[in-house]
N, CA, C and O atoms as a Tripos MOL2 file, in Angstrom:
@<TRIPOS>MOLECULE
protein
  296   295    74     0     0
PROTEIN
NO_CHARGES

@<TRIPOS>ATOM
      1 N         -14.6210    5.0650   12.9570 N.3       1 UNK1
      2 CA        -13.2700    4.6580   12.6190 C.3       1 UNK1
      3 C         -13.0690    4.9030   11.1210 C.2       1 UNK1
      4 O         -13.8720    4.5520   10.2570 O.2       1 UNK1
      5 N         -11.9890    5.4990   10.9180 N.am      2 UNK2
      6 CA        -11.7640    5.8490    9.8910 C.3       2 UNK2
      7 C         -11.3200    4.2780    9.0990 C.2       2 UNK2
      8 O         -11.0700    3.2580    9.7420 O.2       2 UNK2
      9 N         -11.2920    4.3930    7.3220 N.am      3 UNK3
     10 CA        -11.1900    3.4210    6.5210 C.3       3 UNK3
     11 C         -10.0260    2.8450    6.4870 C.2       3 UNK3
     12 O          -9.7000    1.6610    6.5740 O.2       3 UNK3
     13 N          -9.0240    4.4690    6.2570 N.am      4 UNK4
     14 CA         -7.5650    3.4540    6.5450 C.3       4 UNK4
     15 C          -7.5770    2.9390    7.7600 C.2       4 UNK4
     16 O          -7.2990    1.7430    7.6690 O.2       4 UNK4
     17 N          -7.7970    3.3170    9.0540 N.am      5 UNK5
     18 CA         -7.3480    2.6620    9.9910 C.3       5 UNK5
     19 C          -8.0400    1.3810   10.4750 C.2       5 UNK5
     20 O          -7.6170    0.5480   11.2760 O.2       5 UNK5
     21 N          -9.4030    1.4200    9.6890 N.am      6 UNK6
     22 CA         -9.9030   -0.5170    9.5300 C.3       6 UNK6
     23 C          -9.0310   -1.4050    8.6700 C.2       6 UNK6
     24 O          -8.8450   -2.6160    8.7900 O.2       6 UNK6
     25 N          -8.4400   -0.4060    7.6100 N.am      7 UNK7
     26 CA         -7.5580   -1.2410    6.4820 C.3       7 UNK7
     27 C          -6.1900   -1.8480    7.1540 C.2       7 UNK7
     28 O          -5.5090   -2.7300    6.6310 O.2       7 UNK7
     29 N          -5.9070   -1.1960    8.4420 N.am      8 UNK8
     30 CA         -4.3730   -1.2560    8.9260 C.3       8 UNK8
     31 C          -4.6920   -2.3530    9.9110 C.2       8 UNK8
     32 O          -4.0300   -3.3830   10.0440 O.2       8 UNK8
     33 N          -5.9630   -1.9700   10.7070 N.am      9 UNK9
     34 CA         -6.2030   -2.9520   11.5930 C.3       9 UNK9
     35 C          -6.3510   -4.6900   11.1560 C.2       9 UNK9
     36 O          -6.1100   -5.6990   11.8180 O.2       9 UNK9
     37 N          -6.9000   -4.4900    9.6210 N.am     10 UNK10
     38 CA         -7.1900   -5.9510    9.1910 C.3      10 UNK10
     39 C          -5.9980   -6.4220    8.5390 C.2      10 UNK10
     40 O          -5.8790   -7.6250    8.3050 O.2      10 UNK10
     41 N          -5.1440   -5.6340    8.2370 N.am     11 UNK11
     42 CA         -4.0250   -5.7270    7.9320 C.3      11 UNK11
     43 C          -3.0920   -6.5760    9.3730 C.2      11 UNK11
     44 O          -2.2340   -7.4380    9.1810 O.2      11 UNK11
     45 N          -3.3490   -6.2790   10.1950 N.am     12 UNK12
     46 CA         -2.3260   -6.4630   11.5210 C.3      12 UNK12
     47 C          -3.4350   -7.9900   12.2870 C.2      12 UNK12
     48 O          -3.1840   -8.7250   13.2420 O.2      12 UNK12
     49 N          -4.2870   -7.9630   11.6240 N.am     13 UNK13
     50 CA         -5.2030   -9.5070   11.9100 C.3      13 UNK13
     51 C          -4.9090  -10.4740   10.7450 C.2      13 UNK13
     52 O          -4.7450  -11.6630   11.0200 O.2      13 UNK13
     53 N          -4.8450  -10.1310    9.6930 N.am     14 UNK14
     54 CA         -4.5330  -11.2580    8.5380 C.3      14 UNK14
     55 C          -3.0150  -11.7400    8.8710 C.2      14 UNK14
     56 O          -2.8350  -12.9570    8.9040 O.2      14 UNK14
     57 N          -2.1040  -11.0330    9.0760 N.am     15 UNK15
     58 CA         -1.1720  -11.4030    9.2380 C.3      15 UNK15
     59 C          -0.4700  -12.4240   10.4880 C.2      15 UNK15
     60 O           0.4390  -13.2470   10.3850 O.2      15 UNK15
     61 N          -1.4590  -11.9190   11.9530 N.am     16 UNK16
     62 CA         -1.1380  -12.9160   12.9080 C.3      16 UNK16
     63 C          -2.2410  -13.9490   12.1520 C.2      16 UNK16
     64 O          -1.7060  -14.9920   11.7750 O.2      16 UNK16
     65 N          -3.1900  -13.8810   11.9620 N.am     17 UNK17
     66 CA         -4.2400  -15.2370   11.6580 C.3      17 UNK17
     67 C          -3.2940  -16.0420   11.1120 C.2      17 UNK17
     68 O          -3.0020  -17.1390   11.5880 O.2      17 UNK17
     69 N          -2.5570  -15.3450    9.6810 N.am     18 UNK18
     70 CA         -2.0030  -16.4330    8.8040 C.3      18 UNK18
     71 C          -1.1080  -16.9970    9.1880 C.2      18 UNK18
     72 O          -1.0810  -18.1240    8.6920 O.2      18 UNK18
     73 N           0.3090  -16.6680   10.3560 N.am     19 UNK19
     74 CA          1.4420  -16.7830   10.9980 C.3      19 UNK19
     75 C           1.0280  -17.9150   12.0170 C.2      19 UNK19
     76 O           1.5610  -19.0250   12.0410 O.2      19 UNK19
     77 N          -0.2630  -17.3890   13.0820 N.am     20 UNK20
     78 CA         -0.5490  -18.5850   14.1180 C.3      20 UNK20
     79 C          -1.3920  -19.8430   12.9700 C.2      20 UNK20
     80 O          -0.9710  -20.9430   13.3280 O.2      20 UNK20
     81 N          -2.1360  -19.9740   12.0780 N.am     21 UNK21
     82 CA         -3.0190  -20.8050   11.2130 C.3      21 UNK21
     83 C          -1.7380  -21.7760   11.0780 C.2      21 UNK21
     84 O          -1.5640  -22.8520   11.6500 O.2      21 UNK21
     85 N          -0.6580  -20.9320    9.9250 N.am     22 UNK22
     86 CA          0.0260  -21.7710    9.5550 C.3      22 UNK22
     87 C           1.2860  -22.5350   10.9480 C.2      22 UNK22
     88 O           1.9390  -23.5590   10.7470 O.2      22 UNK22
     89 N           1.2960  -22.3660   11.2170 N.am     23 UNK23
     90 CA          1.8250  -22.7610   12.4500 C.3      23 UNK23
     91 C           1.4020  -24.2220   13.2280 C.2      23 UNK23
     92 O           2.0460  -25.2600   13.3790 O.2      23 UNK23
     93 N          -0.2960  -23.7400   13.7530 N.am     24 UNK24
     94 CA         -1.0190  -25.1670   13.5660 C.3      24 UNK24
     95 C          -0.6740  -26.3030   13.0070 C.2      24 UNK24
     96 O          -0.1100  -27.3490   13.3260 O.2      24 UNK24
     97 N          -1.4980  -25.4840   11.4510 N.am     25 UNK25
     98 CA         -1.7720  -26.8500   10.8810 C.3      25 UNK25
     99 C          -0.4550  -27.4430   10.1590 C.2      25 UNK25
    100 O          -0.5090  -28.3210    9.2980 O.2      25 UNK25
    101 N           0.8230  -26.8010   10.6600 N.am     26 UNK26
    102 CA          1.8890  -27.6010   10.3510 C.3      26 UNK26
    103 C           2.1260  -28.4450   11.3960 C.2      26 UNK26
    104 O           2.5020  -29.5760   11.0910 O.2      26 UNK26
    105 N           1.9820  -28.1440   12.7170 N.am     27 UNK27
    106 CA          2.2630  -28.9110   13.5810 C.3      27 UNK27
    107 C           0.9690  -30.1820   13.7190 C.2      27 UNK27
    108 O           1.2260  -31.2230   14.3240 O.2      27 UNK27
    109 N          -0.1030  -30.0010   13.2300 N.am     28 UNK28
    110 CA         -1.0310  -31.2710   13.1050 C.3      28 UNK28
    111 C          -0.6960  -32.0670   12.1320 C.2      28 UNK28
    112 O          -0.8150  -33.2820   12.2910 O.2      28 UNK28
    113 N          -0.2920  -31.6220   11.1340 N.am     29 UNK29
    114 CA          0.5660  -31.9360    9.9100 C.3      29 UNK29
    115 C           1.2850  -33.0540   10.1660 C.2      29 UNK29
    116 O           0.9140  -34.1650    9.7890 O.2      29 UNK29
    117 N           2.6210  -32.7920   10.9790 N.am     30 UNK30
    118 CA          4.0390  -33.0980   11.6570 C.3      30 UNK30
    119 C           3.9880  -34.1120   12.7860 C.2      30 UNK30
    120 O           4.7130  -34.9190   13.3690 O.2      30 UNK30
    121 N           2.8360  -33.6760   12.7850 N.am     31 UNK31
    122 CA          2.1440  -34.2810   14.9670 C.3      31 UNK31
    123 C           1.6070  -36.0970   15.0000 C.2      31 UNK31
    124 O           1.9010  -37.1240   15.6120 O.2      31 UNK31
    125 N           0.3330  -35.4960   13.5500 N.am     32 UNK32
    126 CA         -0.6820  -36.4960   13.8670 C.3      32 UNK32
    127 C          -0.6940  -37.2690   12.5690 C.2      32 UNK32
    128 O          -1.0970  -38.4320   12.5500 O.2      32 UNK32
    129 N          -0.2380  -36.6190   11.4270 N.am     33 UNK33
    130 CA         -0.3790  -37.6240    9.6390 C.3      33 UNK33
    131 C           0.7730  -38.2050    9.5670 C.2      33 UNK33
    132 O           0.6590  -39.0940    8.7240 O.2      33 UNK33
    133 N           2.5520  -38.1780   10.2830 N.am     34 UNK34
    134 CA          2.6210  -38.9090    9.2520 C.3      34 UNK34
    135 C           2.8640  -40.8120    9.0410 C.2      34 UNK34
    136 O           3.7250  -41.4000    8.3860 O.2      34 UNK34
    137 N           1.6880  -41.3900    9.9140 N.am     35 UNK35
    138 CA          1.6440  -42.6010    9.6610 C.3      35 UNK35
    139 C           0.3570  -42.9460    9.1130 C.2      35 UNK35
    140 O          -0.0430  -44.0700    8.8120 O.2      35 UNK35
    141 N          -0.3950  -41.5600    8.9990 N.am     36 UNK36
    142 CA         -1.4730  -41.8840    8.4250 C.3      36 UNK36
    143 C          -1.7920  -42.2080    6.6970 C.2      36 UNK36
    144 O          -0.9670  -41.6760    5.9540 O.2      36 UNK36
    145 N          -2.7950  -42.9450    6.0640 N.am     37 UNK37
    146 CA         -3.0480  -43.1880    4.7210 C.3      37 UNK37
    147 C          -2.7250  -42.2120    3.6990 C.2      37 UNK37
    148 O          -2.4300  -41.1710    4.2860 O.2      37 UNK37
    149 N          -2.6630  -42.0970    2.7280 N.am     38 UNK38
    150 CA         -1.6520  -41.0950    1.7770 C.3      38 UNK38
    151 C          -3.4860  -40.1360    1.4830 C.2      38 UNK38
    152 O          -3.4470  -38.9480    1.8060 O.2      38 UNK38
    153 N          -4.4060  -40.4730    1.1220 N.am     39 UNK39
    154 CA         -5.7950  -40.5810    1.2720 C.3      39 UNK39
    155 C          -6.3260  -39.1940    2.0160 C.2      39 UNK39
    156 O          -6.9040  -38.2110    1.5530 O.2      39 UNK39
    157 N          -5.8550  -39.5470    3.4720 N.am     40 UNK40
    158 CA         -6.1180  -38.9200    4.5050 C.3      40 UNK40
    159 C          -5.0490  -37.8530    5.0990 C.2      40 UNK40
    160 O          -5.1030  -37.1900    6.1350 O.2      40 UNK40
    161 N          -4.0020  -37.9200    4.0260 N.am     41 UNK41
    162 CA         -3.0920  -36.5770    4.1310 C.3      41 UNK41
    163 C          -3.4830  -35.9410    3.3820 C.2      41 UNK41
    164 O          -3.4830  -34.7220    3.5490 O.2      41 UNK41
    165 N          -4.0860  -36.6570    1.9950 N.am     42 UNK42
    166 CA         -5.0970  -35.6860    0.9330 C.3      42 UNK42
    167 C          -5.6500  -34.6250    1.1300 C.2      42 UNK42
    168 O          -5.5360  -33.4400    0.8170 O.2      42 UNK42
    169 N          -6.4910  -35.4940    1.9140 N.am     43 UNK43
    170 CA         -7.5700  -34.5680    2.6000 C.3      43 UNK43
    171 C          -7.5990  -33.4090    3.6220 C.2      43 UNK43
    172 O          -8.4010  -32.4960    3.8130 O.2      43 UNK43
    173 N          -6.1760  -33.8530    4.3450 N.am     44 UNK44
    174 CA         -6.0400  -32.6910    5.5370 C.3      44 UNK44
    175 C          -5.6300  -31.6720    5.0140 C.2      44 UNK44
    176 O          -6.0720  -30.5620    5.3100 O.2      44 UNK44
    177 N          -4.3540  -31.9540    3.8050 N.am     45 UNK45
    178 CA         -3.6870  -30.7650    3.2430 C.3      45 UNK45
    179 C          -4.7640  -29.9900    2.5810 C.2      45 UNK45
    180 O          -4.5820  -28.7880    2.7780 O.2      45 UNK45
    181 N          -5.7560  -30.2190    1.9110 N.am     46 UNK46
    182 CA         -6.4940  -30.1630    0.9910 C.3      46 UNK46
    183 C          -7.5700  -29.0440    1.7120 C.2      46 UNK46
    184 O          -7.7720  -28.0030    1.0860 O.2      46 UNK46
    185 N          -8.2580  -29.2470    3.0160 N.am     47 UNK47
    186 CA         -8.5560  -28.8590    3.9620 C.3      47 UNK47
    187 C          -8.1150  -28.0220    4.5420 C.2      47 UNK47
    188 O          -8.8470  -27.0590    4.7720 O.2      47 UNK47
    189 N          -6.4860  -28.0130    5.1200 N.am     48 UNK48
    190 CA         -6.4020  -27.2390    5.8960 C.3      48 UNK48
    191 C          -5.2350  -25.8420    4.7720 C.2      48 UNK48
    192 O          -4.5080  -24.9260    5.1570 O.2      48 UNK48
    193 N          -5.4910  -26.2020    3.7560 N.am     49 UNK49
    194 CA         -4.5320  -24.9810    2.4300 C.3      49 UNK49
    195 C          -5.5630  -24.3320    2.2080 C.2      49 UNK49
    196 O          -5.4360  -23.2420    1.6490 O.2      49 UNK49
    197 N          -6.9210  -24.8230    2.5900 N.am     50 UNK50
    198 CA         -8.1450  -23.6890    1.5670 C.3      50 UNK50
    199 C          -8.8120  -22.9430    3.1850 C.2      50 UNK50
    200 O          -8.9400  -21.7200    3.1210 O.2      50 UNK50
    201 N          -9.0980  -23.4060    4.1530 N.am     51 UNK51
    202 CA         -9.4240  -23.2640    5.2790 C.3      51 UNK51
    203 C          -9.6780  -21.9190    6.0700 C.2      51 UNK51
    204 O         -10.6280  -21.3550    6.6130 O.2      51 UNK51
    205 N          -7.9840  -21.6450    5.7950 N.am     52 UNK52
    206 CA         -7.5580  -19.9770    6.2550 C.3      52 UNK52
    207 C          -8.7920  -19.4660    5.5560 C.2      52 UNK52
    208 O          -9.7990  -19.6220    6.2470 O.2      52 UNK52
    209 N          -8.9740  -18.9810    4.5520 N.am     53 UNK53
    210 CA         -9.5380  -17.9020    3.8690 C.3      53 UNK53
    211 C         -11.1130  -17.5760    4.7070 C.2      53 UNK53
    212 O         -11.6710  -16.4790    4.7340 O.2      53 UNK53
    213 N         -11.6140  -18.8610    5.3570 N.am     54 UNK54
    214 CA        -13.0790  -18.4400    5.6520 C.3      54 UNK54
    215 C         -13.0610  -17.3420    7.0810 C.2      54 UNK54
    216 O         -14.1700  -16.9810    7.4750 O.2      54 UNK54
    217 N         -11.8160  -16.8220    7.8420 N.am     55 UNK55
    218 CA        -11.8130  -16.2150    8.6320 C.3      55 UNK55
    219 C         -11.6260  -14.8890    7.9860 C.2      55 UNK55
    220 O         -11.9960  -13.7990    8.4230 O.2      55 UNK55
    221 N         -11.0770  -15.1150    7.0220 N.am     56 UNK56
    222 CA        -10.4150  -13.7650    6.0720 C.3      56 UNK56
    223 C         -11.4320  -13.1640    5.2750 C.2      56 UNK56
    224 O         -11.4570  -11.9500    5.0720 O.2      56 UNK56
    225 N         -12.5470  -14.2210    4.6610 N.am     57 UNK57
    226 CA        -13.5130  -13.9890    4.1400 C.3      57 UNK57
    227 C         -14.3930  -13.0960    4.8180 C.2      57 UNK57
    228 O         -15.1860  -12.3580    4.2330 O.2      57 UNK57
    229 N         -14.2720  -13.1550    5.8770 N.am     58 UNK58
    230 CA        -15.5870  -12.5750    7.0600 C.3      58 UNK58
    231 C         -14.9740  -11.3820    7.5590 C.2      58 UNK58
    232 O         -15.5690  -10.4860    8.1590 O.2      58 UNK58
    233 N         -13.6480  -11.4160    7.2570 N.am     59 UNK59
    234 CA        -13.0930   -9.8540    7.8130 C.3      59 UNK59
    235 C         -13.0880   -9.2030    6.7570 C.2      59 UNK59
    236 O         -13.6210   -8.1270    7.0250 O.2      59 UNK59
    237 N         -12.7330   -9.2320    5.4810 N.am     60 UNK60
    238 CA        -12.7540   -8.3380    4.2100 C.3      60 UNK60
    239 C         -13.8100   -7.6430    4.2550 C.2      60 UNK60
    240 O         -13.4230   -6.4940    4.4680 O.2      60 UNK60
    241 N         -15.2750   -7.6580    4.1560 N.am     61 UNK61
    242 CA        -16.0060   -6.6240    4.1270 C.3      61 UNK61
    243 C         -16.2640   -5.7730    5.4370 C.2      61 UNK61
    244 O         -16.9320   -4.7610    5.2260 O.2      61 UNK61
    245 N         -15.9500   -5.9350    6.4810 N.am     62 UNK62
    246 CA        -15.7670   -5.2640    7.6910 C.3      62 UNK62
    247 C         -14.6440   -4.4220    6.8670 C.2      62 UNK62
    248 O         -15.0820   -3.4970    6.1820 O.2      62 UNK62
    249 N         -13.7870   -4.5600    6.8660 N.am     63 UNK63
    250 CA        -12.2440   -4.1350    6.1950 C.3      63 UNK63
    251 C         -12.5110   -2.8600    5.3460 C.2      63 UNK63
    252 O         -11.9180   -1.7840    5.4140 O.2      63 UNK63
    253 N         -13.7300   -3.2900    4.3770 N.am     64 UNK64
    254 CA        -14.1180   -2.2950    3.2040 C.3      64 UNK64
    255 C         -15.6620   -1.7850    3.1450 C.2      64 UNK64
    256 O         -16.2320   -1.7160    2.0570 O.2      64 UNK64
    257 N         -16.3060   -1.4360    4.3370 N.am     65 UNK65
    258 CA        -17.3490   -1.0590    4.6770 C.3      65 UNK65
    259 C         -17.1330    0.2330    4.8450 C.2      65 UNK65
    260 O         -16.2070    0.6470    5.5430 O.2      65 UNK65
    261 N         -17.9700    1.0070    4.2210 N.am     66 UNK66
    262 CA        -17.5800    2.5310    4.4390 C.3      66 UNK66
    263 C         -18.1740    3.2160    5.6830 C.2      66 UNK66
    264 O         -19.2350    2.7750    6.1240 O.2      66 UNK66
    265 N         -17.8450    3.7880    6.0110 N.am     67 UNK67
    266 CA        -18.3440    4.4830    7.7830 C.3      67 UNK67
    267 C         -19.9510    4.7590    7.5060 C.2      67 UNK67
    268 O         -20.3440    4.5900    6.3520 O.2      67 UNK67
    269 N         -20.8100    5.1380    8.4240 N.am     68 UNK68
    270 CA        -21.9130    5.3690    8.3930 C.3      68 UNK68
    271 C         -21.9060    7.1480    8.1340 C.2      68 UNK68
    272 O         -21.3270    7.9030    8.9140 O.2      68 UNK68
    273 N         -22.5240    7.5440    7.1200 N.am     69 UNK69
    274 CA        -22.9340    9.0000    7.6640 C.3      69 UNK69
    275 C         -23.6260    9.6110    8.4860 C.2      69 UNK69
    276 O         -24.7350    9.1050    8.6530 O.2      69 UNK69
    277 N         -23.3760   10.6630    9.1760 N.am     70 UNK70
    278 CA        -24.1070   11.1650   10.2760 C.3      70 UNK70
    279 C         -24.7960   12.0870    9.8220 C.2      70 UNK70
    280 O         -24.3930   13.0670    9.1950 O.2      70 UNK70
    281 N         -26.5740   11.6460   10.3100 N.am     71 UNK71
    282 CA        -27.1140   12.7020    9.3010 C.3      71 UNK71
    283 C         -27.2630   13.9530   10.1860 C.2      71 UNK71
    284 O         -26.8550   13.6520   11.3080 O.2      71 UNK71
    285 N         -27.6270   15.0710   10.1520 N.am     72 UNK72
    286 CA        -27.1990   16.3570   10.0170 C.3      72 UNK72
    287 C         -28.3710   17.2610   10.4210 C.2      72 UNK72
    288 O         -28.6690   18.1030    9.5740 O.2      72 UNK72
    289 N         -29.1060   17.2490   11.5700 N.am     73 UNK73
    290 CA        -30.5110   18.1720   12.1520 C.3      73 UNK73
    291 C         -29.8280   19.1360   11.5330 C.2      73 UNK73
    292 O         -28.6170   19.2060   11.3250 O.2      73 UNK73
    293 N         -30.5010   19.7170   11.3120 N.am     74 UNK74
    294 CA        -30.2390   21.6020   10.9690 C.3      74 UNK74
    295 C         -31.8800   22.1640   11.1620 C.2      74 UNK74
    296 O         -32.1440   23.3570   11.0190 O.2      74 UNK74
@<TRIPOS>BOND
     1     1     2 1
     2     2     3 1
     3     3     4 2
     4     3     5 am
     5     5     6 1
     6     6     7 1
     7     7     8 2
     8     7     9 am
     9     9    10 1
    10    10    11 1
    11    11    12 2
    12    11    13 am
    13    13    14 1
    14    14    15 1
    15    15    16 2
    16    15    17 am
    17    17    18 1
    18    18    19 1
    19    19    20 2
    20    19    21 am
    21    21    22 1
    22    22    23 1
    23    23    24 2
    24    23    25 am
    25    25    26 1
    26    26    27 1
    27    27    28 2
    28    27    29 am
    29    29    30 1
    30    30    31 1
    31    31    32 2
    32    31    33 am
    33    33    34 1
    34    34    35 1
    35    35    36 2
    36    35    37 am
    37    37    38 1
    38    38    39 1
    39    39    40 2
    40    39    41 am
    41    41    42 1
    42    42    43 1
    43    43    44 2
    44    43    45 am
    45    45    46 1
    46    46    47 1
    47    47    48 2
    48    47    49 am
    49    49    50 1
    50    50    51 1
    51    51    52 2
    52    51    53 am
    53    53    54 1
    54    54    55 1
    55    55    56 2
    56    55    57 am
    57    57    58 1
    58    58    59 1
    59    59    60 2
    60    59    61 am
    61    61    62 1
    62    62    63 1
    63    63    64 2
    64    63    65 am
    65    65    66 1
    66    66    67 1
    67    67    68 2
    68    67    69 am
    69    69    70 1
    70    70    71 1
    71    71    72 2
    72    71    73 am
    73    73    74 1
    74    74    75 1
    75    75    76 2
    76    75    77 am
    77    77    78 1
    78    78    79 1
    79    79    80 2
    80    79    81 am
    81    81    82 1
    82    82    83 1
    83    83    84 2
    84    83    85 am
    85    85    86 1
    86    86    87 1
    87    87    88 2
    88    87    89 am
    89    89    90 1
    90    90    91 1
    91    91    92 2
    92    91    93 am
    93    93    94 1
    94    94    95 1
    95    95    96 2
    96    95    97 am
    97    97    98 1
    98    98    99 1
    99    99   100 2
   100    99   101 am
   101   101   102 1
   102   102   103 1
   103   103   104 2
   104   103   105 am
   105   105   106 1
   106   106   107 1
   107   107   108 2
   108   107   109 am
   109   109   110 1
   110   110   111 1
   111   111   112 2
   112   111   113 am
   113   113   114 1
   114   114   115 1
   115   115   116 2
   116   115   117 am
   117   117   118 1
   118   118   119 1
   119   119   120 2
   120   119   121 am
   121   121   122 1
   122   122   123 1
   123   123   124 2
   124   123   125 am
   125   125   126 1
   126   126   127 1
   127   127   128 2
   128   127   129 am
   129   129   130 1
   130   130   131 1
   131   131   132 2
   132   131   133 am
   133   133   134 1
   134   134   135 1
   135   135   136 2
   136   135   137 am
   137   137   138 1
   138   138   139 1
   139   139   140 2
   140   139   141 am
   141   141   142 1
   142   142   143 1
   143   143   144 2
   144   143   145 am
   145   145   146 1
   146   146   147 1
   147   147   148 2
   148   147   149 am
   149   149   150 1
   150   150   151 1
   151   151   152 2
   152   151   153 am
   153   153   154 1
   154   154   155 1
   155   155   156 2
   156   155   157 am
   157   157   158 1
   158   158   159 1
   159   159   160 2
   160   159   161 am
   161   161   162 1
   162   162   163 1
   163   163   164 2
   164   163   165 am
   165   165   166 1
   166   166   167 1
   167   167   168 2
   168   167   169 am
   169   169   170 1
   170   170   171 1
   171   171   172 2
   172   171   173 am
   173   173   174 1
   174   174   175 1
   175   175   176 2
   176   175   177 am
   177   177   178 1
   178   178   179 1
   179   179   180 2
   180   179   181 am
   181   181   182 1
   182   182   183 1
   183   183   184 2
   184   183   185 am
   185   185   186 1
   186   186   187 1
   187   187   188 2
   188   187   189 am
   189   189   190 1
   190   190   191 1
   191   191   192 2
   192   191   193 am
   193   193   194 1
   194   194   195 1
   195   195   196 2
   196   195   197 am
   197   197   198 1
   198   198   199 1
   199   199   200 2
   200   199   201 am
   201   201   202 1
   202   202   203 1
   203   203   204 2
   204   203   205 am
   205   205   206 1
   206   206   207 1
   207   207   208 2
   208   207   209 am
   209   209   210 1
   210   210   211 1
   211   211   212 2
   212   211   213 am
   213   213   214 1
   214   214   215 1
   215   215   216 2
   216   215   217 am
   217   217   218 1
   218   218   219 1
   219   219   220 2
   220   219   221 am
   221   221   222 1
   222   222   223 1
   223   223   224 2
   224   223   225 am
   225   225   226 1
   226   226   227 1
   227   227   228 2
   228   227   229 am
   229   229   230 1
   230   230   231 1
   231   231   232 2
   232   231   233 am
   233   233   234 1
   234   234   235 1
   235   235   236 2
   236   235   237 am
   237   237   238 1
   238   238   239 1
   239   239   240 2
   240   239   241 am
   241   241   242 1
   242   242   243 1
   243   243   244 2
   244   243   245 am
   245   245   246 1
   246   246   247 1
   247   247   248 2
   248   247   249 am
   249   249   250 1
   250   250   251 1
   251   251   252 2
   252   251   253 am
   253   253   254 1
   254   254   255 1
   255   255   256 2
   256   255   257 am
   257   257   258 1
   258   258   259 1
   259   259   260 2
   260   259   261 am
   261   261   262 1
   262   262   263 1
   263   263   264 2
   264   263   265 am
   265   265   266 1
   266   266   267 1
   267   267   268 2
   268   267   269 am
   269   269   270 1
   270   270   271 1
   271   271   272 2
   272   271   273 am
   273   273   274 1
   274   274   275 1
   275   275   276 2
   276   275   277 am
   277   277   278 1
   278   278   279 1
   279   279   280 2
   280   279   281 am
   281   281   282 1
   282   282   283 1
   283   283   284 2
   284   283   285 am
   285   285   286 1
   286   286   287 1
   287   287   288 2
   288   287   289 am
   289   289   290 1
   290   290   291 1
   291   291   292 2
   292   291   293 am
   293   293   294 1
   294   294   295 1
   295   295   296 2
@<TRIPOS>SUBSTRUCTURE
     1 UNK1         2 RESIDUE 1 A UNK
     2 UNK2         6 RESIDUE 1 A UNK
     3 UNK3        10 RESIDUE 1 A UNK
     4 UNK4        14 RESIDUE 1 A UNK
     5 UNK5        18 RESIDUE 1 A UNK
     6 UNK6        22 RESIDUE 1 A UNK
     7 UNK7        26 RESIDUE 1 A UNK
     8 UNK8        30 RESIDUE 1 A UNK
     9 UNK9        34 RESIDUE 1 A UNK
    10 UNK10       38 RESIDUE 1 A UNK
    11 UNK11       42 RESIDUE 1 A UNK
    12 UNK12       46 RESIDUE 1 A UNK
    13 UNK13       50 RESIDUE 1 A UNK
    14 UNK14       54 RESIDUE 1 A UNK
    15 UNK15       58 RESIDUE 1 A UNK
    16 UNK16       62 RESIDUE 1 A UNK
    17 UNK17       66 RESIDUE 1 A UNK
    18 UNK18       70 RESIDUE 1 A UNK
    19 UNK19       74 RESIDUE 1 A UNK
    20 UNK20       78 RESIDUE 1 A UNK
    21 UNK21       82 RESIDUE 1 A UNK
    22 UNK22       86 RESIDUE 1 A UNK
    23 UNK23       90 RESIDUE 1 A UNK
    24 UNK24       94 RESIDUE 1 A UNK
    25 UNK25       98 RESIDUE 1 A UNK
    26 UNK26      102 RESIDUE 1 A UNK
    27 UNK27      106 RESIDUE 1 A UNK
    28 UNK28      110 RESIDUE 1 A UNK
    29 UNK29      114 RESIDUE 1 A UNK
    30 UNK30      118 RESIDUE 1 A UNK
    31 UNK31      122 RESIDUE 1 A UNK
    32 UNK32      126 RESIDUE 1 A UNK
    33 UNK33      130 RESIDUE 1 A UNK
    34 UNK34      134 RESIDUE 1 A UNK
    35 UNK35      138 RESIDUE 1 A UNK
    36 UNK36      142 RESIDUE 1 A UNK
    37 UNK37      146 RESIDUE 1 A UNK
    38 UNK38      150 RESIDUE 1 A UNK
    39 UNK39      154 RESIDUE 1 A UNK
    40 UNK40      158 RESIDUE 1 A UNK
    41 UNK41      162 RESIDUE 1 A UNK
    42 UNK42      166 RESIDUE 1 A UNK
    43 UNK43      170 RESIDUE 1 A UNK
    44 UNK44      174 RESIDUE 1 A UNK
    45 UNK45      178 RESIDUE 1 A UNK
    46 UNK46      182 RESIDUE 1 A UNK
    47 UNK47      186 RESIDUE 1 A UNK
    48 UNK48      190 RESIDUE 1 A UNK
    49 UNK49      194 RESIDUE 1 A UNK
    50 UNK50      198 RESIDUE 1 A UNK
    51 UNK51      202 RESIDUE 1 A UNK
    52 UNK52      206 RESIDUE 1 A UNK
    53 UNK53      210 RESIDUE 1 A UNK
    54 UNK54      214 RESIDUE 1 A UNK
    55 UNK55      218 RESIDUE 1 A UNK
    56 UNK56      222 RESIDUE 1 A UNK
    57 UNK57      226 RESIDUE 1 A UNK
    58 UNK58      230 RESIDUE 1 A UNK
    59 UNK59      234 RESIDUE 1 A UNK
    60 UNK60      238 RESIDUE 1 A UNK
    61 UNK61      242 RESIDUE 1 A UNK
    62 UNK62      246 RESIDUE 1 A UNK
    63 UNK63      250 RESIDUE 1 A UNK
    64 UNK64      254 RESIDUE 1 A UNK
    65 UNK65      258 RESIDUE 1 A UNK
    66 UNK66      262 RESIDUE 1 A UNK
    67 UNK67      266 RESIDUE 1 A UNK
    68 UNK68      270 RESIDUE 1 A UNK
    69 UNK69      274 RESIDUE 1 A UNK
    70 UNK70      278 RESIDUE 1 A UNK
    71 UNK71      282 RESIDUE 1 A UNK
    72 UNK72      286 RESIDUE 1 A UNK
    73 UNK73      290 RESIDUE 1 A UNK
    74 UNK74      294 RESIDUE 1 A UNK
């Protein structure tokens, strides 16, 4: 697979990840905190604003891994 087309593909995954993520954790947000302790909204927001990235983290170097070369009998 060529580079751009890993770049397009992770491109077309970051974008649903971030669209369905944020989606979630607004609706857990909306759903389940707000009678909860000011404390423990701290923590969720706090949690769930840094969160995204560890899926994103793990796709970036897939993303920017250069193809394998094929070595070449002659």
């Amino acid at each position: 697979m060529s580079p751009r087309t890993k770049k397009f593909i992770g491109l077309l995954i970051i974008l649903a990840w971030l669209f369905i993520y944020g989606l979630v954790a607004m609706r857990v947000g909306v759903g389940v905190l707000p009678n909860a302790n000011g404390l423990i909204k701290l923590l969720y927001y706090a949690i769930a604003g840094t969160a995204w990235i560890i899926p994103i983290g793990l796709l970036l170097p897939w993303m920017h891994r250069e193809p394998k070369k094929k070595s070449r009998l002659t």
